[in-house]
BALOBA-1460 file (C-alpha; in Angstrom, 3 decimals):
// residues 202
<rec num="1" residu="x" x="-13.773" y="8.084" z="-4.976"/>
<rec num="2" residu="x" x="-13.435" y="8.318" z="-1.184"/>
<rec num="3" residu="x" x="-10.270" y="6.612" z="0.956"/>
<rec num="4" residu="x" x="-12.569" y="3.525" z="1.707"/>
<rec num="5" residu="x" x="-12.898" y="2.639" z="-1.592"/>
<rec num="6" residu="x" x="-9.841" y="3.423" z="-2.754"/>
<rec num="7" residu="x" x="-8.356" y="0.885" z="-0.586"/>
<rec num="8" residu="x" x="-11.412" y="-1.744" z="-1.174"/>
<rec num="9" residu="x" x="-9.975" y="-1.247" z="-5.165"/>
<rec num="10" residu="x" x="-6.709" y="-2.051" z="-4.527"/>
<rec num="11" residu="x" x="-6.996" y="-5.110" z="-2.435"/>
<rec num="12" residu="x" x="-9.231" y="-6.149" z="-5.034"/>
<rec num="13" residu="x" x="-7.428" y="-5.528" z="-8.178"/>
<rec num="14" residu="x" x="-4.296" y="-7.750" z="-6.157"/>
<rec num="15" residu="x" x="-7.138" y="-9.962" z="-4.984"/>
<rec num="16" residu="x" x="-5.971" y="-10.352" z="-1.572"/>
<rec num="17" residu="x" x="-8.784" y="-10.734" z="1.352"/>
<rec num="18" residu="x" x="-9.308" y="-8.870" z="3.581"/>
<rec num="19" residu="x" x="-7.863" y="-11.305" z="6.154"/>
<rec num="20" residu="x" x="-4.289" y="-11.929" z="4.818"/>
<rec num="21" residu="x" x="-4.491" y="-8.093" z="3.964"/>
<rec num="22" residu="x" x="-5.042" y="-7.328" z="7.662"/>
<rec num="23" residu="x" x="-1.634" y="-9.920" z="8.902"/>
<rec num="24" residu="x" x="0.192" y="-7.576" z="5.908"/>
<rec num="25" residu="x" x="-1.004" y="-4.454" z="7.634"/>
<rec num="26" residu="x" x="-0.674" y="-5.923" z="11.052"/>
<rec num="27" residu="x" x="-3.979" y="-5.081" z="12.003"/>
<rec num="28" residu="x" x="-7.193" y="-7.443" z="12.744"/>
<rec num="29" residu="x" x="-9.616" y="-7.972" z="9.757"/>
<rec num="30" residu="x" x="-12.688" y="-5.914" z="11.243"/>
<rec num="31" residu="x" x="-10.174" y="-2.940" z="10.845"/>
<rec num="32" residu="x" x="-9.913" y="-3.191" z="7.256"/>
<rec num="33" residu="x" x="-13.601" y="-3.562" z="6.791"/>
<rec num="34" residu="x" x="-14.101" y="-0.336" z="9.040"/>
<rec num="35" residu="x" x="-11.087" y="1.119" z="6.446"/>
<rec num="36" residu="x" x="-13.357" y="0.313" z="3.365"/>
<rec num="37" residu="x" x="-16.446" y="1.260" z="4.380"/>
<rec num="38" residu="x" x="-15.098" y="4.954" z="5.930"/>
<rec num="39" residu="x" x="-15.914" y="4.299" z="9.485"/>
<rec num="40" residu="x" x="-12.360" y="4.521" z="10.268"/>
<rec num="41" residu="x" x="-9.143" y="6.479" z="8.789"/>
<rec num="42" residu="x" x="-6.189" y="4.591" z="8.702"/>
<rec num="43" residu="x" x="-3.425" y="5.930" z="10.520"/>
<rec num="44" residu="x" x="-0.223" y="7.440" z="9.025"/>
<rec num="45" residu="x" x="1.581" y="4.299" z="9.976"/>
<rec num="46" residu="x" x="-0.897" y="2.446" z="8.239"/>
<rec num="47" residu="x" x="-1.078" y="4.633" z="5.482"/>
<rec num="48" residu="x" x="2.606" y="3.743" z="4.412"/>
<rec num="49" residu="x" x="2.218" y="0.347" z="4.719"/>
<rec num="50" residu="x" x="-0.604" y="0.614" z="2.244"/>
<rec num="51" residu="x" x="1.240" y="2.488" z="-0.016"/>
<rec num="52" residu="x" x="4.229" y="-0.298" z="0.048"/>
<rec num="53" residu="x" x="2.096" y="-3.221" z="-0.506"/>
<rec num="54" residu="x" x="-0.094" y="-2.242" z="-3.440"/>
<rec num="55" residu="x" x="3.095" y="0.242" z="-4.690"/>
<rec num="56" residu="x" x="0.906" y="4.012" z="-4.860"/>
<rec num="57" residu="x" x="1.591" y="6.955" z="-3.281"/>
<rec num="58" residu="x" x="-0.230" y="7.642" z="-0.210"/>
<rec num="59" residu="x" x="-1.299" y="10.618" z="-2.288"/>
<rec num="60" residu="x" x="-3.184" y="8.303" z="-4.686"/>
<rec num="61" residu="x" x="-4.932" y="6.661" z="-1.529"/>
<rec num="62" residu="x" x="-5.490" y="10.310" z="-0.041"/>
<rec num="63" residu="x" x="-6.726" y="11.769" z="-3.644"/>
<rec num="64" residu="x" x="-4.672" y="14.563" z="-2.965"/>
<rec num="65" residu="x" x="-1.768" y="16.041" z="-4.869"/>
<rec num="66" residu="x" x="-0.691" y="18.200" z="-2.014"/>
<rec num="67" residu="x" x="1.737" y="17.306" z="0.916"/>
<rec num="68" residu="x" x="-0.373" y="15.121" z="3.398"/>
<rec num="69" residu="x" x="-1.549" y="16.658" z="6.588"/>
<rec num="70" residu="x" x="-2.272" y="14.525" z="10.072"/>
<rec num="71" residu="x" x="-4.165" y="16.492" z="13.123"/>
<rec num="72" residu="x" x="-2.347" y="19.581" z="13.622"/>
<rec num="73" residu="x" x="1.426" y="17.901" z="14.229"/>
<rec num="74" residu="x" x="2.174" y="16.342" z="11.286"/>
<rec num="75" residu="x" x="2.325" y="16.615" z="7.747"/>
<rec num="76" residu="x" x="3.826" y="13.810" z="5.621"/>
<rec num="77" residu="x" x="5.613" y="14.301" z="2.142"/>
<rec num="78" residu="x" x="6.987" y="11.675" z="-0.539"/>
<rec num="79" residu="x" x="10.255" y="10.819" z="-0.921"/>
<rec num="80" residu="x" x="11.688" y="10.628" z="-4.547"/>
<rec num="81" residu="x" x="14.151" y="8.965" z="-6.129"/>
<rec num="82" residu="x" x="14.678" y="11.429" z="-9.075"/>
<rec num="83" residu="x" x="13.187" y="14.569" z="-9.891"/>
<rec num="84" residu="x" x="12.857" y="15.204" z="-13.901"/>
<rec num="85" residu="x" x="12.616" y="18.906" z="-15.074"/>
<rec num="86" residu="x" x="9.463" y="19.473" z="-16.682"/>
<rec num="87" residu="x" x="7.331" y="17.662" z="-14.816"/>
<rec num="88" residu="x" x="4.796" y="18.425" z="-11.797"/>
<rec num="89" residu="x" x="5.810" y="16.940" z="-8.720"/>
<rec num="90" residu="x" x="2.327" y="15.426" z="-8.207"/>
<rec num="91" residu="x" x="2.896" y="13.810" z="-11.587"/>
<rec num="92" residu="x" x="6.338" y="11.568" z="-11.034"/>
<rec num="93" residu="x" x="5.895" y="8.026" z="-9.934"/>
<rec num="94" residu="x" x="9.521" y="7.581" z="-9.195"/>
<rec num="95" residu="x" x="8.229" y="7.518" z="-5.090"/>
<rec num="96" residu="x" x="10.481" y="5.559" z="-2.801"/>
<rec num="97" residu="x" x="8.703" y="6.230" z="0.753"/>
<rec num="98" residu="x" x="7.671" y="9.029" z="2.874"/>
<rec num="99" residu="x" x="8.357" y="10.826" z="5.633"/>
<rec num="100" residu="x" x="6.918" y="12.655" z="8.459"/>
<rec num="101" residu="x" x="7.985" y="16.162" z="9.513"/>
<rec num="102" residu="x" x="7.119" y="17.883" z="12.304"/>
<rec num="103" residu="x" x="5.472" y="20.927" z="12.651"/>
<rec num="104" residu="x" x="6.922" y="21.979" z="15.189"/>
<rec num="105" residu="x" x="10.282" y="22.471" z="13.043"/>
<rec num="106" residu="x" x="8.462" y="23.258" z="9.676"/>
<rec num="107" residu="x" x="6.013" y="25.397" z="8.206"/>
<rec num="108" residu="x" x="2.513" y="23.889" z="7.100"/>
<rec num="109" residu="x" x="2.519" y="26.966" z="4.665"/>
<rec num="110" residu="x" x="5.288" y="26.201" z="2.809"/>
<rec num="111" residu="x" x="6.100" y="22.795" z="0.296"/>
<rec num="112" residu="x" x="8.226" y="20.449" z="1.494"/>
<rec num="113" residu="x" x="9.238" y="17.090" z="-0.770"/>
<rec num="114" residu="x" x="12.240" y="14.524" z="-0.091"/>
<rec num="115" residu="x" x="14.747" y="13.239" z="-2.662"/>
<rec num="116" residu="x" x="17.272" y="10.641" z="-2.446"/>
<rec num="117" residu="x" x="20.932" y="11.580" z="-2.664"/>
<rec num="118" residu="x" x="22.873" y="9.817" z="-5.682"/>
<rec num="119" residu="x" x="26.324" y="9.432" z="-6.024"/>
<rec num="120" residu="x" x="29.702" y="10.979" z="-3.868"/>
<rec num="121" residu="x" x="30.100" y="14.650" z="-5.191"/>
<rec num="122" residu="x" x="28.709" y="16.214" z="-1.518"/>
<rec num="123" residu="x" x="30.395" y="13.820" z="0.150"/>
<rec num="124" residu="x" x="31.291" y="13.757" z="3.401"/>
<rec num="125" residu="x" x="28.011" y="16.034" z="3.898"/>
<rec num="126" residu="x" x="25.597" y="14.469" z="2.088"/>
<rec num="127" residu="x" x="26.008" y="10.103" z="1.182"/>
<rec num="128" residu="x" x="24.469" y="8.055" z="-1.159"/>
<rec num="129" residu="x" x="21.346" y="7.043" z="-0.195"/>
<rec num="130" residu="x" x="20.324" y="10.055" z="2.175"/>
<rec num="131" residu="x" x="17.367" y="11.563" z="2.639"/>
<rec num="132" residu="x" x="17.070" y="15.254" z="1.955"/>
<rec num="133" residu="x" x="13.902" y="17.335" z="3.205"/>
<rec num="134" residu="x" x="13.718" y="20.218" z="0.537"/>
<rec num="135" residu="x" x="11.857" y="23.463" z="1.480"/>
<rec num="136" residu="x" x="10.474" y="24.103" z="-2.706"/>
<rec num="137" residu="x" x="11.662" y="27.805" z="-3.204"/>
<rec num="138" residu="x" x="12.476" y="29.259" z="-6.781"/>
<rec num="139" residu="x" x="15.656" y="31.039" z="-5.422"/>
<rec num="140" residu="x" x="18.311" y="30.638" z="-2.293"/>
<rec num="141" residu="x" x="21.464" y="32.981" z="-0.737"/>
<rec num="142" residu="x" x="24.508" y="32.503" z="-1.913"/>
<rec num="143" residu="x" x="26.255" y="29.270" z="-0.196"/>
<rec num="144" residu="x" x="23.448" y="27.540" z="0.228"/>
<rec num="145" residu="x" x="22.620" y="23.939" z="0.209"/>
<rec num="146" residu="x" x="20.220" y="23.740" z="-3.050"/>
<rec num="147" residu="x" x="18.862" y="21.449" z="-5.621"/>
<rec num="148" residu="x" x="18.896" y="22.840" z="-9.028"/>
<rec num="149" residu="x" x="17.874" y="22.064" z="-12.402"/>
<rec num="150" residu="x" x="21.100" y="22.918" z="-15.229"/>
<rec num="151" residu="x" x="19.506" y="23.021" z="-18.553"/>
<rec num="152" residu="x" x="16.157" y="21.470" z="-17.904"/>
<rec num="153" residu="x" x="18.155" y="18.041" z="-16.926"/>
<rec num="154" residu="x" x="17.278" y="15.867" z="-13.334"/>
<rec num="155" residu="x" x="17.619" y="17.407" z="-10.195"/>
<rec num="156" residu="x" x="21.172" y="17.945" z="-8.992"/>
<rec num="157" residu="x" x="22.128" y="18.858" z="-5.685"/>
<rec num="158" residu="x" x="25.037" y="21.290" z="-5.025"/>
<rec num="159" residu="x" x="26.031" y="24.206" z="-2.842"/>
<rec num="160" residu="x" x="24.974" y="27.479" z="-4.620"/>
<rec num="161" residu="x" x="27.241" y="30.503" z="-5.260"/>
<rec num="162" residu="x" x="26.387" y="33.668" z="-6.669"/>
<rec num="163" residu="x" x="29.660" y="35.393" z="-8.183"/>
<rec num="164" residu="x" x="29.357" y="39.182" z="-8.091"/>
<rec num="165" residu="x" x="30.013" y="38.949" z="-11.964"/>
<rec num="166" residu="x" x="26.458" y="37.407" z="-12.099"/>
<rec num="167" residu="x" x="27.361" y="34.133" z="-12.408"/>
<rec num="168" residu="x" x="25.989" y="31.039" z="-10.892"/>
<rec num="169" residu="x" x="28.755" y="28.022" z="-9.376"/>
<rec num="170" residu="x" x="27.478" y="24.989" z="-8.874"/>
<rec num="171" residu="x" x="29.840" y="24.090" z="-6.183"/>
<rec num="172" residu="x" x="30.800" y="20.134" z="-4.860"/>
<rec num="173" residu="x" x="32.105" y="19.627" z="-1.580"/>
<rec num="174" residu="x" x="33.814" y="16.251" z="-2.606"/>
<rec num="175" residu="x" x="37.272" y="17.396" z="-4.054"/>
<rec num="176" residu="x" x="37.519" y="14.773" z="-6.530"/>
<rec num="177" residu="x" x="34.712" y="17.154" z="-8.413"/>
<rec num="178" residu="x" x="35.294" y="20.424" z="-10.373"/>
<rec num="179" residu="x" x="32.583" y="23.067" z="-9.484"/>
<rec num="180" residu="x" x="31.168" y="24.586" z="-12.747"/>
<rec num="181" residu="x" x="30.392" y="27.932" z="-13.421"/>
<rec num="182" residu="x" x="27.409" y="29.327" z="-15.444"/>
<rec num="183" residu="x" x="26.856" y="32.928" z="-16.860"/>
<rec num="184" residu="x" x="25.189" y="34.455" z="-19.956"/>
<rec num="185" residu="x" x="25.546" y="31.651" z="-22.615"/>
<rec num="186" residu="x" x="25.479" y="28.386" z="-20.890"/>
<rec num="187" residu="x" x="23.009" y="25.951" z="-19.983"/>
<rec num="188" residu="x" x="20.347" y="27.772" z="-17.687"/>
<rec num="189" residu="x" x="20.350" y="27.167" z="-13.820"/>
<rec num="190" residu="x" x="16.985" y="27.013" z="-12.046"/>
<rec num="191" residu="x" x="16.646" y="26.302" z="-8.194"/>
<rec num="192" residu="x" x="14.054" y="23.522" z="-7.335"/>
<rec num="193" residu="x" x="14.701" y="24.304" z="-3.326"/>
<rec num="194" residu="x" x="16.882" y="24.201" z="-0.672"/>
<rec num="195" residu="x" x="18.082" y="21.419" z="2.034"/>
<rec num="196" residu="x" x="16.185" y="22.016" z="5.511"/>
<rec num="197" residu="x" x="17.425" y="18.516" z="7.031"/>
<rec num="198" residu="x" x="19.254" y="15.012" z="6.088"/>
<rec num="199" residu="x" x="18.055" y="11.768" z="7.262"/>
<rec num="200" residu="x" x="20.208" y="9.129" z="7.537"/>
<rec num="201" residu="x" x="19.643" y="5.082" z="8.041"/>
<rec num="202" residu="x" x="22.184" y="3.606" z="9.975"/>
């Protein structure tokens, strides 16, 4: 199915026409004709609002499972609210927005995805409600900024620290949290990625 028609099916299934589709998108009617009939590609701007109104991931409207790439200066990943072990990125629905990030400050080689911070423990760092950019990565140095998996559970994000025993802390940087310390024995750590940026609404 190509982009066109992808976005012909959803404004059907919601039955909305085309006109009251195009004040939604701000955009004039003839534009979302020329979207459905793949005469024109909607821009990134448009792209999210798409994927607001009819609640799919601009991934879905792409028919891509990869991060989404615009021209040569962009490339746009989703933002998540929770991250479930077990499951392929491409497959969790739990999509809040997305964001654009530069290329000029990341690598188009490399995975990028967002998640939304929950809770206090990395407080003042990191507040509920923040976006992180995570560079995907199956391992990190020592002190690092990481999201981890402990025993196959949700995503958790804590600073990393690798004890010379071997040992793996899972360290807060609010003080009214314990770190916790995992070796041979107890629940398995795994690293989803690392923090690259935080964005903040005021």
């Amino acid at each position: 199915m190509t982009i066109g028609a992808r976005l012909k099916s959803l404004r059907e299934k919601s039955e909305i026409k085309q006109e009251n589709l195009a004040n939604l998108l701000g955009v004039n009617r003839s534009s979302i004709s020329l979207y459905e009939r793949n005469k024109r590609t909607p821009s990134p701007e448009i792209l999210k609002k798409y994927s607001k109104i009819f609640e799919v991931s601009i991934d879905y409207i792409l028919g891509t499972n990869t991060n989404l790439k615009y021209g040569q200066d962009y490339i746009t990943v989703n933002i998540y609210g929770s991250i479930p072990a077990g499951i392929p990125i491409e497959a969790i629905e739990d999509i809040t927005d997305t964001e654009d990030l530069s290329l000029k400050e990341y690598d188009k080689n490399k995975t990028y995805l967002g998640l939304k911070v929950s809770g206090d423990s990395m407080y003042p760092k990191f507040l509920d409600g923040d976006t992180i950019i995570i560079e995907q990565t199956p391992d990190c140095e020592s002190g690092t900024d990481a999201v981890v998996y402990v025993n196959g559970y949700e995503a958790t994000l804590k600073t990393l620290i690798k004890n010379q025993d071997g040992t793996i802390t899972l360290k807060p940087i609010n003080p009214n949290y314990s770190p916790k310390t995992y070796g041979p024995g107890d629940d398995p750590v795994s690293v989803l990625g690392v923090v690259k940026e935080i964005r903040r609404k005021l």
